[in-house]
Every structure is written in C-alpha cells, then in structure tokens.
N, C-alpha and C positions, 0 to 999 in steps of 0.2 A: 722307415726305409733303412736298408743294410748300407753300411758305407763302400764306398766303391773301393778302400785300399785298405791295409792294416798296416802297422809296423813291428817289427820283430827286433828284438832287445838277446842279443847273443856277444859271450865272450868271443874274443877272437877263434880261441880253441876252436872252439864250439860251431860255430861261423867254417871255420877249415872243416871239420868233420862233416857238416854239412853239405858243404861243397862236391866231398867226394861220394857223399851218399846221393847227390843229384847228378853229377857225373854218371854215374852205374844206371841209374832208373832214366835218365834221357834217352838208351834204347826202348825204352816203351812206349809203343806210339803215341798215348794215351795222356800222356805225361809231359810228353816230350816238350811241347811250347812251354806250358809251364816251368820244368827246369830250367829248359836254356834262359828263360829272363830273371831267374831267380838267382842261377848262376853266375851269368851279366855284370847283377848286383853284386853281390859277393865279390866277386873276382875287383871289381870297382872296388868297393870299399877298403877292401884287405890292402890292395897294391897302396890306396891311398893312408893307410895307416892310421883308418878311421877307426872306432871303436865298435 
C-alpha cells in the first residue's frame, strides 16, 4: 500500500523558487488545491525559519 504523505528535503532557496512556481500554476484549476496546501506549507516553514 502507497503511503498516504511524502516528505520533501529542499534548501531554503529552493523551497522559495518553489513557492513561486506554485504561485503561477494555482491558476490552474486542476492544480489549484494542491498548490494552495503546498504553499500553506512553505509559506509555514520559511516564516518559521525551518530548514
């Protein structure tokens, strides 16, 4: 059985560029829940000065 969550291992850079690459693509409908909780994350992590 698949596991129900992964985790993703990004510099912070990398974490930012990310961000705005899901930024742009959350106009797509298709997508769009996805980003926004991906981004959620991120946007969490980064302010918290997590790695």
């Amino acid at each position: 059985m698949a596991a129900e969550t992964i985790t993703v291992t990004l510099t912070h850079s990398d974490a930012e560029v990310l961000l705005g690459v899901l930024s742009i693509e959350r106009h797509n409908a298709e997508a769009q829940a996805v980003c926004d909780k991906v981004r959620q994350q991120l946007d969490t992590q980064l302010a918290d000065g997590k790695p």
